[in-house]
C-alpha positions in Angstrom: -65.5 -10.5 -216.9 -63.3 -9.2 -214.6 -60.7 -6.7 -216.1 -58.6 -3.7 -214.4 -56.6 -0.8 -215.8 -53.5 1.6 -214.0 -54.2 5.2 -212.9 -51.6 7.4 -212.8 -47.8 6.2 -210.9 -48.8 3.5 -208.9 -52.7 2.8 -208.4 -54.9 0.4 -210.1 -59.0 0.3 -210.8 -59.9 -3.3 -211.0 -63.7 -3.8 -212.1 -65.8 -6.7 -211.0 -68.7 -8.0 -212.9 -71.7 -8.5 -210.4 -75.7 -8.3 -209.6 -77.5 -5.3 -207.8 -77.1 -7.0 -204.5 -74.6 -6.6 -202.0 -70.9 -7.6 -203.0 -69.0 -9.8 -200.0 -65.8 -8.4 -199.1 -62.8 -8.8 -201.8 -59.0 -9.5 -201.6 -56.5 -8.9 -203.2 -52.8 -10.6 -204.0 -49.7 -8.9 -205.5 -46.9 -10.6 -207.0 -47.9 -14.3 -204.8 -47.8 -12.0 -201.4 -50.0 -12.1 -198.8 -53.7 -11.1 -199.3 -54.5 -8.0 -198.1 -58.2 -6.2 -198.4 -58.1 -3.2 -200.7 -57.6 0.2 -199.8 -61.3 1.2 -201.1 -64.2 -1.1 -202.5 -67.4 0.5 -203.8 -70.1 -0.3 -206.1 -70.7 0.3 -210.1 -73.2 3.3 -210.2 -76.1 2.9 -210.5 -77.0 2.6 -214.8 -73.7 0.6 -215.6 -75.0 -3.0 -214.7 -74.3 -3.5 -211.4 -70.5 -4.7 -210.1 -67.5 -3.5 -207.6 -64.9 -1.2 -208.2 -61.8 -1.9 -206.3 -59.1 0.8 -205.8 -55.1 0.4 -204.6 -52.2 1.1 -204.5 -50.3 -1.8 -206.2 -47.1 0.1 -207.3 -45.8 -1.8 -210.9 -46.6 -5.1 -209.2 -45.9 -7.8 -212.1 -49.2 -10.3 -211.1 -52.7 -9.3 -209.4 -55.1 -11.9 -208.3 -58.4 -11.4 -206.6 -61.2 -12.5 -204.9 -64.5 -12.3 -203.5 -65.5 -13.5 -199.7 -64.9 -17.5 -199.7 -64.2 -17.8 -203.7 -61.3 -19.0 -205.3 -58.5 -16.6 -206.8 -58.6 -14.9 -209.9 -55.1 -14.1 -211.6 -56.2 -11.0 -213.6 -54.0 -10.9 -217.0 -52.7 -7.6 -218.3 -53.9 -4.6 -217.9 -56.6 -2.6 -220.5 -55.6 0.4 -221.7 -57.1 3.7 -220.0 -59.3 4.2 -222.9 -61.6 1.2 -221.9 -62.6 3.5 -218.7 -64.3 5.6 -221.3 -68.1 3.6 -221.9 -68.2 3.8 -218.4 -67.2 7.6 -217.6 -69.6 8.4 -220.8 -72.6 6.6 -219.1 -71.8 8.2 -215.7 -69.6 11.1 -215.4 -69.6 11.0 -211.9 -67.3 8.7 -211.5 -64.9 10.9 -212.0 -65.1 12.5 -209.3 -65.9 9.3 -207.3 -62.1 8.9 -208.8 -60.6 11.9 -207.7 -61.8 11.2 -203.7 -60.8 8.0 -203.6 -57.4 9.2 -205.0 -57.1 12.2 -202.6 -58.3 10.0 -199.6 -57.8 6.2 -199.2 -55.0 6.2 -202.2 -53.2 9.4 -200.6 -52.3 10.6 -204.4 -53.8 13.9 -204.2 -50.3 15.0 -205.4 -50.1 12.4 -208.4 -49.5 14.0 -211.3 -50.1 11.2 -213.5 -53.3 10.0 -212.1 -54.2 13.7 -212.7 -53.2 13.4 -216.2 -55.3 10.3 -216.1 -58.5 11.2 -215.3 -57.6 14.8 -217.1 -57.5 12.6 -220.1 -61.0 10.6 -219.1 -62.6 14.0 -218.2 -61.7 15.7 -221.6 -63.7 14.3 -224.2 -67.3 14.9 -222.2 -65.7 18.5 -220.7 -67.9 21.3 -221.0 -66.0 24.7 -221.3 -67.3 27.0 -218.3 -69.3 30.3 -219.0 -68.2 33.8 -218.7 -69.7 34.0 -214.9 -67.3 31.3 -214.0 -63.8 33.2 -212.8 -62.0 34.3 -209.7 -63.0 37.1 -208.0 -60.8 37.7 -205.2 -57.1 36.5 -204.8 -56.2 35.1 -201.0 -52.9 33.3 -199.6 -50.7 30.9 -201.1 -52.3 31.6 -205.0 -55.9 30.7 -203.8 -59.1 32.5 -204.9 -62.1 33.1 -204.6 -64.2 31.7 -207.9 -67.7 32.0 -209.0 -69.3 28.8 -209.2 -72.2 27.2 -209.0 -71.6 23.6 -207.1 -68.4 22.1 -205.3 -66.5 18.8 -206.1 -62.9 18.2 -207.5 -60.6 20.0 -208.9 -58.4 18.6 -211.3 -55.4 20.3 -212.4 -51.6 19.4 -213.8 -50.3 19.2 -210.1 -52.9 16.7 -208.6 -56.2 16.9 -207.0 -58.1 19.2 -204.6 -61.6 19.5 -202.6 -63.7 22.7 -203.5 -66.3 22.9 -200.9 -69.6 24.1 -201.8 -70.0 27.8 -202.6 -71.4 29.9 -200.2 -73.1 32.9 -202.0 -72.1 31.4 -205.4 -68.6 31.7 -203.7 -66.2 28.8 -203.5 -61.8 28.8 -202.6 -60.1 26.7 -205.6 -56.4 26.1 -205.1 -53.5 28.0 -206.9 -53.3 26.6 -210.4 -57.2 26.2 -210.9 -57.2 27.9 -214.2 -57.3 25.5 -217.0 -58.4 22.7 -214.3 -61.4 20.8 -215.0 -64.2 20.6 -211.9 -65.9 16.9 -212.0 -68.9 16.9 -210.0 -72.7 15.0 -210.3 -72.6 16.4 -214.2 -70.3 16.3 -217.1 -66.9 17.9 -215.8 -66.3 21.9 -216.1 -63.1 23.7 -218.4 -62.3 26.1 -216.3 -60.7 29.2 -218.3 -57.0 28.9 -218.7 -56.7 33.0 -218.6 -59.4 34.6 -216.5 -58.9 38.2 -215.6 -56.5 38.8 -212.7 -58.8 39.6 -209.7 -57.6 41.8 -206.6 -56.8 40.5 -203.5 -59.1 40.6 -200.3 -56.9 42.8 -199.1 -57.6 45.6 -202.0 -60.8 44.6 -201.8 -61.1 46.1 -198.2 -59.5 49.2 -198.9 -62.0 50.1 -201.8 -65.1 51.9 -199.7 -67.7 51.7 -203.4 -70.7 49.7 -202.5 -70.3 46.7 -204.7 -66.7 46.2 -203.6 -67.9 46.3 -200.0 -70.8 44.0 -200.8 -68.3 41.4 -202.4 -66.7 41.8 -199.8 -69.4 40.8 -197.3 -69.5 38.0 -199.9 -66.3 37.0 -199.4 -65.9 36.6 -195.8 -69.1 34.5 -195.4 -67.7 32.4 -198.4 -64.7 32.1 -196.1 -65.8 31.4 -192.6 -65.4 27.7 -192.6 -61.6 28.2 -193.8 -60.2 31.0 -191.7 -58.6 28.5 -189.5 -56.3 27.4 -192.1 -52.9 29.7 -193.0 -53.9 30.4 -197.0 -56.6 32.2 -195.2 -56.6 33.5 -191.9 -53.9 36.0 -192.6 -55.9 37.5 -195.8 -59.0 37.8 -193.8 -57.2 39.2 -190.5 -55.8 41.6 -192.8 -58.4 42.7 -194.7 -60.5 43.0 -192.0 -58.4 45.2 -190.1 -58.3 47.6 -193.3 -62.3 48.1 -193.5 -62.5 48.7 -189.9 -65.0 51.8 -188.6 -64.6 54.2 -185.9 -66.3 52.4 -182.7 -69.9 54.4 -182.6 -71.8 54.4 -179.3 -75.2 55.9 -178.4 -74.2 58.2 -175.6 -76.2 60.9 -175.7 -77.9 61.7 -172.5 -81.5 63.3 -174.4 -82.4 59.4 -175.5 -84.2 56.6 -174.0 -81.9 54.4 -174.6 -78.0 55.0 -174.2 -75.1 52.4 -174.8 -72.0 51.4 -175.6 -69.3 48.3 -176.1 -66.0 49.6 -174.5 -64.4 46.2 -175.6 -65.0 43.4 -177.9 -62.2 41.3 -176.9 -61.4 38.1 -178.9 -60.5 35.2 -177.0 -58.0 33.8 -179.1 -60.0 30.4 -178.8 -63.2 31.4 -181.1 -65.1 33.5 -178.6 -65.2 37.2 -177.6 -65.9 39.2 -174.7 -67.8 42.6 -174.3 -67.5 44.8 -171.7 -69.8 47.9 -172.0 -72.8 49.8 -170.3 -77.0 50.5 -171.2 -79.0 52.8 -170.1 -82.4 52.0 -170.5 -84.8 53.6 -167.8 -88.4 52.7 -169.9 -87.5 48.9 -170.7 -87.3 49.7 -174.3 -84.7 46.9 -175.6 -85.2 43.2 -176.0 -82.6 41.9 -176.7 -78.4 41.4 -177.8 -76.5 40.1 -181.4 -73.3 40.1 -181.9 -72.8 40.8 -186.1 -69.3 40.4 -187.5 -67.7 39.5 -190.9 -69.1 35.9 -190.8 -73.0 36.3 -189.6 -74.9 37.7 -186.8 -74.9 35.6 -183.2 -78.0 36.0 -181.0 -76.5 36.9 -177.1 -78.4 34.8 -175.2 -79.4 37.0 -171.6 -78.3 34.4 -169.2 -74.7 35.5 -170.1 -75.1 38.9 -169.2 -73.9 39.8 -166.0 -74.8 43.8 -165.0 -72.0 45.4 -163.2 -71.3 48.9 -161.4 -70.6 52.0 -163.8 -69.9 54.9 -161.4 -69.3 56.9 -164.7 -72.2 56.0 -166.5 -74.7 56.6 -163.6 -73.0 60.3 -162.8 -73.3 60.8 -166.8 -77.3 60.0 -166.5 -78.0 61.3 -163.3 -80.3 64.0 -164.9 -81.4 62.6 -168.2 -84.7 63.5 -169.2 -85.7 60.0 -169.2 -84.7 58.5 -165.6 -81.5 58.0 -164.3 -79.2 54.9 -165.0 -79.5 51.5 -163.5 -77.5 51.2 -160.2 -75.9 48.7 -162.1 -75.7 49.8 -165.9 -72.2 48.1 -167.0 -72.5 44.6 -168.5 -69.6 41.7 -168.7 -70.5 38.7 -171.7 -68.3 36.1 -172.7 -69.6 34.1 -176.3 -67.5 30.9 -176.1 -68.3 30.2 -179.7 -68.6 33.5 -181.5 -67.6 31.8 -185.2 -64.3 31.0 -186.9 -62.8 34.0 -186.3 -60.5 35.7 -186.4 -63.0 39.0 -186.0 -61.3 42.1 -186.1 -63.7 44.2 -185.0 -67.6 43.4 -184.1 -70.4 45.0 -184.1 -73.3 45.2 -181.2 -77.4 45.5 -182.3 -79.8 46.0 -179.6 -83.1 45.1 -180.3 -85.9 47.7 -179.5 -89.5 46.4 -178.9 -90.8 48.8 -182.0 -88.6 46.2 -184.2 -85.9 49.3 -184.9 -82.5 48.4 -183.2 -79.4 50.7 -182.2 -76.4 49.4 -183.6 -73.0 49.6 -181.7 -69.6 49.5 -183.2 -66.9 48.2 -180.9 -62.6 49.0 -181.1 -60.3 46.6 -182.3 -60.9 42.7 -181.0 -57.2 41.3 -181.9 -55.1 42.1 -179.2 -51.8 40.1 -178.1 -53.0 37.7 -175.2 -51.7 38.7 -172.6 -52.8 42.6 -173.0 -55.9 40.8 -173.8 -56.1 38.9 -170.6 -55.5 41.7 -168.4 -57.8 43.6 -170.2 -60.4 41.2 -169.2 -59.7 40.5 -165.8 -59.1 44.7 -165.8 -62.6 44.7 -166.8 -64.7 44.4 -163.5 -64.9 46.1 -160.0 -63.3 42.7 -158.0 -66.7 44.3 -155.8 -68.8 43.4 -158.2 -67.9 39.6 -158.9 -69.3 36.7 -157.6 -68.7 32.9 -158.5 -71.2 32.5 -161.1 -69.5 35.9 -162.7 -66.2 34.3 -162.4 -67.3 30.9 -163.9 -69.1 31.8 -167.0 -67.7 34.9 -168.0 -64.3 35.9 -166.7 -62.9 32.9 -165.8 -63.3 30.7 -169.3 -62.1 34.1 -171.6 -59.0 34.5 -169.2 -58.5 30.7 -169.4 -58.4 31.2 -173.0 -56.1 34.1 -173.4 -53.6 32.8 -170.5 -53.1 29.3 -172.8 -52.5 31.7 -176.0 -50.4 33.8 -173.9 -48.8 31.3 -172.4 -48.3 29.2 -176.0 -45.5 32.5 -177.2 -42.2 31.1 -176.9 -40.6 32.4 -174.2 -37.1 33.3 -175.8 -34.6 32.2 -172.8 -30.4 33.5 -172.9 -28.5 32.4 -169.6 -25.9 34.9 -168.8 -23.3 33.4 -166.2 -21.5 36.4 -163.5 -18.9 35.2 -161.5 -17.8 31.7 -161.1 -20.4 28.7 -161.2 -19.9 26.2 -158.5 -19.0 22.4 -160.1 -21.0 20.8 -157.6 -23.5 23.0 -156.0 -25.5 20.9 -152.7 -28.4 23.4 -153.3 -29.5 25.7 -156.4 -31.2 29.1 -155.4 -33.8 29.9 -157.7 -35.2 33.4 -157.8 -37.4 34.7 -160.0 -37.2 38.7 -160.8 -39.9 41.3 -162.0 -39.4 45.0 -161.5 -38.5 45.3 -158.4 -34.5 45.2 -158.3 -33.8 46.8 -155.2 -33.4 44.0 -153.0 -30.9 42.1 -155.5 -27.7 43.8 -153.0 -29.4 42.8 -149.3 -30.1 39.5 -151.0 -26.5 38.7 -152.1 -24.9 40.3 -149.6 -26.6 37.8 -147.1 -25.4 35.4 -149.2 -21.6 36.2 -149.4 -21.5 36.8 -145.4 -22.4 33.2 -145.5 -20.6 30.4 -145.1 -22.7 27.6 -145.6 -23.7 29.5 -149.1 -20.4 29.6 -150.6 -20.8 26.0 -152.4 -24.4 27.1 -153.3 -25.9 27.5 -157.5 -27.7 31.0 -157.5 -29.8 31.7 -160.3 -31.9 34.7 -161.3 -34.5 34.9 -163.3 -35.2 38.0 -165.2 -38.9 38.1 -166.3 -39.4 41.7 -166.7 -36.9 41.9 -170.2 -36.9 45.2 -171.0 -34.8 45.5 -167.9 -31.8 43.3 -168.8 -29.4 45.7 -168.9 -30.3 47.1 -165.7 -29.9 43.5 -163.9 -26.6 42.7 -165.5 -24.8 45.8 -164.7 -26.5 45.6 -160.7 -25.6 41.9 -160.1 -22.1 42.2 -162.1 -21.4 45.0 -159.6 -22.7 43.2 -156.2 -21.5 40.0 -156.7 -17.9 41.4 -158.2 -17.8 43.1 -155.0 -19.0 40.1 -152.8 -16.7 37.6 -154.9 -19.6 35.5 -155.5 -21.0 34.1 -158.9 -24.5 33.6 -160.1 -26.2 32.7 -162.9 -28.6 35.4 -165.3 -31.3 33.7 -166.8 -33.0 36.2 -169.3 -37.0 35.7 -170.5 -37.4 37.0 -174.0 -41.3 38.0 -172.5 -43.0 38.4 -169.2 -43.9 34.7 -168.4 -44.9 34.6 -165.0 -43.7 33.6 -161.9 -44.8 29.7 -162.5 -42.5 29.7 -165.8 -40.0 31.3 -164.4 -39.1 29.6 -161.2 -39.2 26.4 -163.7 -36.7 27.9 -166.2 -34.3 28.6 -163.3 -35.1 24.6 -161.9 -34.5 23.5 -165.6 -30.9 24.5 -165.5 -30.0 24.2 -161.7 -27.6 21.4 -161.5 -27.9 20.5 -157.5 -30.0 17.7 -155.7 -32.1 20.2 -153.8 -34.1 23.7 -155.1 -34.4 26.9 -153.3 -37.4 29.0 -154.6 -36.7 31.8 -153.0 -38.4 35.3 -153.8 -36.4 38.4 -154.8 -37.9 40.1 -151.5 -36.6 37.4 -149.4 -33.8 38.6 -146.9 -32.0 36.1 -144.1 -31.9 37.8 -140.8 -28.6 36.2 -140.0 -25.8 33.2 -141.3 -26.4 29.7 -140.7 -30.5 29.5 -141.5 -29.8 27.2 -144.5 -28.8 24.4 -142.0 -31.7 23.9 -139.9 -34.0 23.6 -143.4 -30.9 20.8 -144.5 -31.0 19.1 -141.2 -35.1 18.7 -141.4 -34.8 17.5 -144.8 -32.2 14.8 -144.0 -34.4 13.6 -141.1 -37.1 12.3 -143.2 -36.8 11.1 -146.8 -40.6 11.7 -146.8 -40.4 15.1 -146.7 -40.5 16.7 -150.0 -40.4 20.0 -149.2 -39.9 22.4 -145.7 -40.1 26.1 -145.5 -38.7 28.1 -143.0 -40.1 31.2 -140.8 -41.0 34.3 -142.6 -41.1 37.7 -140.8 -42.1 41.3 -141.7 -39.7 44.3 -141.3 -41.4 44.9 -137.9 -40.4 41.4 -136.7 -44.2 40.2 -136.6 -44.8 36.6 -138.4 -45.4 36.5 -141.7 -45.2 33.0 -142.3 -44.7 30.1 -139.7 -46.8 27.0 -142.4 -50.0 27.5 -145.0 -53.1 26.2 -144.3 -56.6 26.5 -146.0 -59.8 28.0 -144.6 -63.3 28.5 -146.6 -64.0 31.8 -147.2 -66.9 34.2 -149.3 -68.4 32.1 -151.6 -67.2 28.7 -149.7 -63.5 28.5 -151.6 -60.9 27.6 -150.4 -58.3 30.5 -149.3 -54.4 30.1 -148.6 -53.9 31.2 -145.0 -50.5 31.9 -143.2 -50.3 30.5 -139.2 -50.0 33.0 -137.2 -49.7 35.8 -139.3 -48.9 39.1 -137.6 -48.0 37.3 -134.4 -44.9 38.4 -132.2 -41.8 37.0 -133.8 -41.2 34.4 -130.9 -44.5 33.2 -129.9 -44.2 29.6 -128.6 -46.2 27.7 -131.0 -45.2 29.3 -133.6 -41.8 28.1 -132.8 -42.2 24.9 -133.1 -41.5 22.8 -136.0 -44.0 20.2 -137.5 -45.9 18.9 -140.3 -48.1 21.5 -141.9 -50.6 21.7 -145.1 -48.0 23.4 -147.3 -46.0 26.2 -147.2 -45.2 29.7 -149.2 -43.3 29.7 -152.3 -41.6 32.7 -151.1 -39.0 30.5 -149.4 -39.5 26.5 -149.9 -36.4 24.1 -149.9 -37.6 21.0 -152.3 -35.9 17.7 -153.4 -34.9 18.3 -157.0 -36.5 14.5 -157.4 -39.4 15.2 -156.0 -39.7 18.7 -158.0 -39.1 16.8 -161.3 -41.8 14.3 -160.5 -44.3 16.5 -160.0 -43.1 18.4 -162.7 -42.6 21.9 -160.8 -45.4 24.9 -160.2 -48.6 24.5 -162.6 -48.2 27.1 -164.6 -52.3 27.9 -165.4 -52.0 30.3 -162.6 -51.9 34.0 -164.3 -49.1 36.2 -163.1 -48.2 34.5 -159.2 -50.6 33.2 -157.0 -51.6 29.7 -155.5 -48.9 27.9 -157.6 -47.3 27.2 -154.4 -50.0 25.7 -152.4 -51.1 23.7 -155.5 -47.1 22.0 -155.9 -47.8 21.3 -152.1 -50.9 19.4 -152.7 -49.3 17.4 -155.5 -46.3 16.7 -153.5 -48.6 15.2 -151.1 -50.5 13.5 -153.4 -47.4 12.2 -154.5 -46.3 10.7 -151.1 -44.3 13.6 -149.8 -44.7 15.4 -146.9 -44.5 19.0 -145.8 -42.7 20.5 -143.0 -42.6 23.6 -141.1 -39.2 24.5 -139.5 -38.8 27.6 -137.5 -35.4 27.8 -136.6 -34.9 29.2 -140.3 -35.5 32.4 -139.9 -36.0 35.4 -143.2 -37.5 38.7 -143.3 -40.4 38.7 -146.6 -40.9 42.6 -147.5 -44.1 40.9 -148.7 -45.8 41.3 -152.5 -43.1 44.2 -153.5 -43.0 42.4 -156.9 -46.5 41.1 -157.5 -48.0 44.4 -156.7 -46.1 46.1 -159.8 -47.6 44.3 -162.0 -50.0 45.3 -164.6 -52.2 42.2 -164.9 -52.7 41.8 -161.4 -52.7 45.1 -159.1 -56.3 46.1 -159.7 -57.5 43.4 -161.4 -59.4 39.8 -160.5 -56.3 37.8 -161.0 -56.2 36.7 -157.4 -60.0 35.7 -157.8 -59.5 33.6 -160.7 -56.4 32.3 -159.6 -58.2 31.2 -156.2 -61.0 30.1 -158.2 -58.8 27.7 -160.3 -56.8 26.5 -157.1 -60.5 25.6 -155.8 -61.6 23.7 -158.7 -58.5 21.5 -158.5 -58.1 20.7 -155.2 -61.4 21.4 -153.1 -62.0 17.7 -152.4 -58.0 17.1 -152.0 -58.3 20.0 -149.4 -61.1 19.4 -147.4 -60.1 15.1 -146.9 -56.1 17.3 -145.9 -57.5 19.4 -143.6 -59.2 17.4 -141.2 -56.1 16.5 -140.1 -54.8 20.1 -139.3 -55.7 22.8 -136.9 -56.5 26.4 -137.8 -55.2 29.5 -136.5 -55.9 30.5 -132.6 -56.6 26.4 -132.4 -53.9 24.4 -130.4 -51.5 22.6 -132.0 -51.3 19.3 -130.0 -53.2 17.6 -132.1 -51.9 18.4 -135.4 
């Protein structure tokens, strides 16, 4: 007999008599519609006689009819009452909680309250009230806890229904409102108490220093680890974790065999961490690295440790009783997948071949990302690295940090000075970052101009904590030049990728000027030349014009790429350091790309490349790699030299933190490699190096 009953607002349980064998397929019909197969179809459990449950959502639908595989329809008649569930749930209690997943998944009523007060209802007359053991422990986000239990399943409370994953530890998180909830599992469903003793939060937890407190503690984060990713929890255990943290503890002292420390243990802000430190270890004594932090202990595995130069630490052991240090005692790791995170603060064990171990407690690990990633690429002599440094170790942690960096909004204002032209033929975009003091050459070139007076000029302030600075310079130069220009102010230091395309997302003309802040003309009139080579060819995307040094020497007559260490690719100017007029250099023509110091582009062809790539860290290669997707795009790339500009060369780049001193340019080069090295060996057959004549290029 087939009969079926309603659960809670709008599902229904229809039961189908039925042997132990497989069940076809079933359909079902509401209210003469079409047939439709149901949301979830499952067997009787095993002990009630064998038959098919069928679960949906049917709404108050007036007529049901079924039917299995080929067989004719069956109108069911009215519903049974929910009591006729009851033989079954008494036979096996697990369906219950067979119930309450089908409801939270296929049925997508984890939030009915009546369904809850359904199978509340069902669950009550076999409920077993929980012992004394079972009760929160430790209050998290959002009303969670932390409960003693002894086995997951589903929660049942007023409000609907919830998951509770198996405990870890006898741990287990239960949703706010879990008091006075029942827990169906495998057995008979679980009372929870309805007033169990308020617990303290992880938080308090961690600033109590008594031994069981930290050992529930312990407790708790391993309960936790597979849940620190969502927002009820990361926050509590970010927090509480930064309360317990210990003094960083190194084994420095010269009189030992064995000397070390972690300087760093840098999370990645993508689930791994990096370590930067130093060993000393003259008789061979250790065996090994593990990395222990809130949520377990991960073995280092010694492939990933790269030694690297320590000046200090080999003058520090140049007399130890022992031996002196390794020629290369520092060490760079990067664990891709160091746990769930987030870590606060990790600790270090080396393993000594007596079975004792030296344990190492590291700083803080949560740092913003982008102090983060210049703390990594800060982190090694650019001496010491090679490519297979730079490709397991630096290179995928500054990946990391550069997309979390990268991810903060930005926080852009625009500021207009001056009048802004109605229709400009070019926009001027010009990033700025520390370095002001060209800002009156620039625009006075500009305003002695003629050919510049219909032009869009728009500055980019990426260095923020000098807006007020900026305004008050540019309001005074271009007041007195009687020119306008537009202000565009970065909440945060972005880069020079993102901010040459925040200028390019609100210039208004058909063409773009990227044009760097230490960019000068030498004279009027250079704008026309780059206009006129341009106009000659609709298939060139992009030209850039000469590029001198204060001393008159070439700069920058057209980029091309050469192989250097290590067989990447470098960006190489023609003629760089040349005299000024040498012939060839003089000469206009199709070259590999060009500098984004100065580069004229059609705003189309901008837009459909969809301006620099911004994975470059701080400024480097982002122009060569728009040129090589301009060209992949169809464009070409022209050289002219009758535009002529003076380039007071890197006066920007080389105040910044995260690249002067650091292996930014390697990575960026690196990355630039990766992408195109195929691209750029196929492109450069075609073109000539330096010293090579240019008649056949």
């Amino acid at each position: 007999m087939t009969w079926w009953v309603r659960l809670g607002a709008e599902a229904v349980m229809i039961v189908l008599p039925g042997g132990r064998g497989p069940t076809p397929p079933a359909e079902l019909r509401l209210d003469e519609g079409a047939p439709f197969r149901p949301l979830s179809q499952l067997p009787v459990p095993e002990g009630l006689g064998g038959g098919t449950i069928l679960l949906q959502r049917a709404g108050r639908a007036a007529a049901i009819d079924v039917r299995l595989g080929g067989d004719p329809w069956v109108a069911l008649g009215p519903p049974k009452p929910l009591e006729a569930l009851r033989p079954l749930i008494a036979k096996a209690p697990r369906l219950l909680a067979l119930l309450a997943a089908k409801a939270a998944g296929p049925l997508r009523a984890a939030s009915d309250m009546a369904l809850a007060a359904d199978l509340m209802a069902l669950a009550r007359p076999l409920a077993q009230s929980a012992a004394e053991a079972v009760r929160p422990v430790v209050l998290l986000g959002q009303g969670r806890s932390l409960w003693r239990i002894d086995a997951g399943g589903w929660l049942v409370t007023p409000q609907g229904m919830a998951r509770v994953p198996e405990p870890e530890g006898g741990l287990a998180p239960l949703p706010a409102g879990a008091a006075g909830g029942m827990l169906l599992g495998d057995g008979p469903p679980l009372l929870l108490p309805t007033q169990p003793p308020s617990p303290p939060t992880l938080v308090e937890l961690a600033r109590q220093s008594a031994g069981p407190q930290r050992g529930l503690l312990r407790q708790a984060f391993i309960a936790l680890r597979r849940h620190v990713q969502e927002p009820w929890c990361r926050d509590a255990v970010r927090d509480a974790q930064v309360l317990a943290m210990a003094p960083p503890r190194a084994a420095a002292e010269t009189a030992n065999a064995v000397g070390a420390a972690v300087d760093r243990a840098i999370a990645d802000h993508g689930g791994g961490v990096f370590l930067v430190g130093w060993l000393h270890d003259p008789l061979r004594l250790t065996r090994g690295l593990t990395l222990r932090g809130p949520f377990g202990a991960i073995p280092v595995p010694p492939e990933r440790i790269f030694r690297v130069s320590r000046p200090d630490v080999v003058k520090k052991f140049e007399q130890a009783p022992f031996g002196d240090a390794d020629p290369r005692p520092g060490f760079v790791v990067h664990v891709p997948d160091a746990g769930p995170g987030p870590v606060a603060q990790w600790r270090v064990e080396i393993a000594l071949g007596s079975g004792d171990a030296i344990e190492l407690v590291a700083g803080p690990a949560l740092l913003p990302a982008a102090q983060a990633r210049e703390a990594v690429l800060r982190s090694v002599n650019p001496l010491d690295v090679g490519p297979a440094m730079l490709d397991e170790v630096l290179a995928p942690a500054a990946a990391r940090l550069h997309e979390a960096a990268s991810a903060d909004p930005v926080g852009q204002e625009v500021v207009q000075i001056g009048p802004r032209p109605a229709r400009p033929s070019v926009s001027f975009v010009i990033p700025l970052y520390r370095n002001l003091r060209f800002i009156r050459h620039q625009v006075a070139a500009f305003a002695r101009d003629p050919m510049l007076r219909d032009a869009e000029i728009i500055y980019v302030l990426d260095s923020p904590e000098q807006r007020g600075e900026a305004e008050h310079l540019l309001r005074g130069t271009c007041g007195l030049a009687g020119i306008g220009v537009t202000l565009v102010l970065h909440g945060r230091n972005a880069g020079y990728a993102t901010a040459c395309n925040s200028g390019a997302a609100i210039a208004t003309a058909p063409l773009l000027l990227m044009l760097n802040s230490d960019v000068v003309p030498d004279r009027p009139g250079w704008m026309a030349p780059l206009l006129a080579r341009l106009d000659s060819d609709p298939r060139i995307a992009c030209v850039g014009p000469k590029l001198m040094f204060d001393d008159g020497s070439l700069q920058h007559a057209g980029l091309y790429f050469a192989r250097g260490p290590g067989n990447d690719w470098f960006n190489c100017h023609y003629f760089k350091g040349f005299p000024r007029h040498y012939p060839d250099a003089n000469r206009a023509r199709e070259v590999p790309g060009v500098t984004g110091a100065a580069m004229l582009i059609r705003r189309e062809a901008w837009d459909g490349v969809g301006g620099f790539h911004a994975g470059y860290i701080v400024g480097d290669y982002e122009d060569s790699d728009l040129c090589l997707r301009l060209r992949q795009a169809g464009g070409t790339i022209f050289y002219e030299p009758a535009a002529e500009l003076f380039h007071f060369e890197r006066q920007s780049i080389a105040q910044h933190g995260g690249y002067a001193g650091t292996v930014a340019a390697a990575y960026n080069r690196r990355l630039h490699h990766q992408r195109w090295d195929r691209t750029i060996e196929a492109l450069m057959e075609g073109f000539s190096r330096v010293g090579e004549t240019f008649a056949a290029a």
